[in-house]
C-alpha angles and dihedrals in degrees: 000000000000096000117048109224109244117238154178142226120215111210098000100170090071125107083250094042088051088054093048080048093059099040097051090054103115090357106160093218111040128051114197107229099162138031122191140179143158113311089264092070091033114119100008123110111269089240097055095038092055141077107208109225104171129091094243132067129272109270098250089226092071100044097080094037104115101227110244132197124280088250119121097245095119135085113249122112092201119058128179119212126203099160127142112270086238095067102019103087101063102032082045089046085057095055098045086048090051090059096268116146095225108204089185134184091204120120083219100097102019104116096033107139090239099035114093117230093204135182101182096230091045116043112006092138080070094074078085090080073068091079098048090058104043080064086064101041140010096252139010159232128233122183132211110212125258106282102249081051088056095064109037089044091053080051104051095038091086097047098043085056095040104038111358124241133253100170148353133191119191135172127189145218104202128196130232099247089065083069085060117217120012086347117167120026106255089227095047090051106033109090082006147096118202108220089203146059118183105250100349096111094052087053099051094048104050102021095071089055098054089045089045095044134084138266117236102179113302104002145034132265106212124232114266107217115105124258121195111186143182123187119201130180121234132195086244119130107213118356124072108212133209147189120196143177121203140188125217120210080203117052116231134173128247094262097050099058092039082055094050086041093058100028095052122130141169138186100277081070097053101041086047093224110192103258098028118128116236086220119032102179113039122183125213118202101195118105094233103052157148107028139174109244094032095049121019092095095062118145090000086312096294104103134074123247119207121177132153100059114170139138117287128211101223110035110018105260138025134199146175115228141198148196150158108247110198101035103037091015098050129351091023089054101042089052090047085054088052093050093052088053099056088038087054099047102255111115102090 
């Protein structure tokens, strides 16, 4: 590419947007041109507006960037947005409107029939959902799924193409940077495990099925397997874990599934986008992994670890499942999105 494309980031002071800010440092693709946030950070150097929540240190181009408004005044066809789904839908309806191309992290327009829930090796045919949009309006928005969806959809995409799914039952530990900043009390989290997140339930369970399902025009027809789920909340810095049971429509041994579980690639792999994992889906065949703070940084935090495979007595196979939340889950995902659209053509 001998020109980087200029972009945005939509609420970069978050805990999301510090994490976009990082990643796109040095990125051969993307040059940051804007950086934007809520009207208390507006106007302030980056440096002075945020609080720097990652290990490493600020990325010295954005220090000196003046946060701007999350208003579409600036020139960057590609804009990232890690706002808060409270705000999202309406500031990333104005982009899209303005002729941006939102590659967003929000819940708000996930499930919007025209919107695309991507992960890049699982559904990239459904980038097509992009054109019907760009009838209605001059730009659009395409969505990466919740984090714990990530994962266990990553998880169960081999196995759906290579055996079909019934049913699935999944519960997560989730860690306390997927509250954002400051997230959980310390004194309702430490010597504790909270049984609920607001919402999260309602995303694992219906999000896979629109990634895994198929496009007919202008929308998309859900999957039609079955998903339970129960989200819990884990005093866990980084790493959402999960434990899941699957059945299969088509019987397969052990080995087989172990086999379609490491072997598994996608496009992403095979067009080398930039943050793609080589391997998306690593196995671990010790008894004890994966765990979070051994193995959340896999493959620069954007794969999915899956170890503990074995044969379960009510569905047919159960696993234990990683990944990092806010690189591959959010800010990662949202970047590899960005990537395939640029690979497939799309970023005008």
């Amino acid at each position: 590419m001998k020109q980087k494309i200029p972009v945005a980031i939509l609420g970069a002071t978050g805990l999301v947007g510090q994490r976009l800010v990082q990643m796109l440092d040095g990125h051969p693709w993307f040059e940051v041109r804007a950086l934007a946030a809520s009207d208390n950070s507006v106007g302030k150097r980056y440096a002075d507006a945020v609080k720097w929540h990652l290990g490493s240190d600020m990325p010295a181009y954005a220090r000196a960037m003046i946060v701007q408004p999350c208003e579409p005044t600036f020139d960057a066809p590609l804009v990232f947005s890690a706002l808060p789904s409270d705000v999202a839908g309406e500031i990333e309806d104005r982009f899209a409107n303005a002729g941006a191309l939102v590659s967003s992290n929000a819940s708000s327009h996930r499930m919007d029939a025209d919107v695309p829930l991507v992960i890049p090796e699982v559904n990239a045919a459904h980038l097509e959902l992009i054109r019907a949009q760009r009838a209605k309006r001059k730009g659009a928005i395409i969505c990466n799924p919740n984090c714990s969806t990530i994962h266990l959809t990553l998880a169960l995409k081999p196995l759906a193409d290579a055996f079909g799914l019934r049913h699935v039952i999944v519960t997560t530990m989730q860690a306390l940077s997927g509250a954002g900043y400051p997230g959980v009390a310390s004194l309702d989290v430490l010597d504790n495990v909270i049984p609920f997140i607001g919402g999260e339930e309602k995303k694992l369970e219906s999000e896979p099925l629109k990634i895994l399902g198929q496009i007919r025009g202008e929308t998309t027809v859900s999957a039609e397997f079955k998903i339970s789920a129960a989200c819990n909340r884990v005093a866990t810095s980084d790493g959402h874990l999960e434990t899941a049971s699957v059945e299969l429509i088509e019987k397969a041994s052990l080995d087989d599934v172990r086999r379609t579980l490491a072997e598994f690639r996608a496009e992403p792999q095979q067009l080398q986008l930039p943050t793609a994992p080589a391997h998306p889906i690593v196995v671990r065949d010790q008894v004890d992994r994966p765990q979070p703070r051994l193995d959340r940084d896999a493959e620069g935090g954007m794969a999915t670890i899956i170890g503990r495979l074995r044969a379960c007595s009510v569905l047919d196979y159960k696993f234990v499942l990683l990944g990092h939340n806010t690189i591959r889950g959010a800010a990662g995902g949202t970047l590899l999105n960005a990537e395939l659209l640029v690979a497939k053509g799309l970023v005008e």
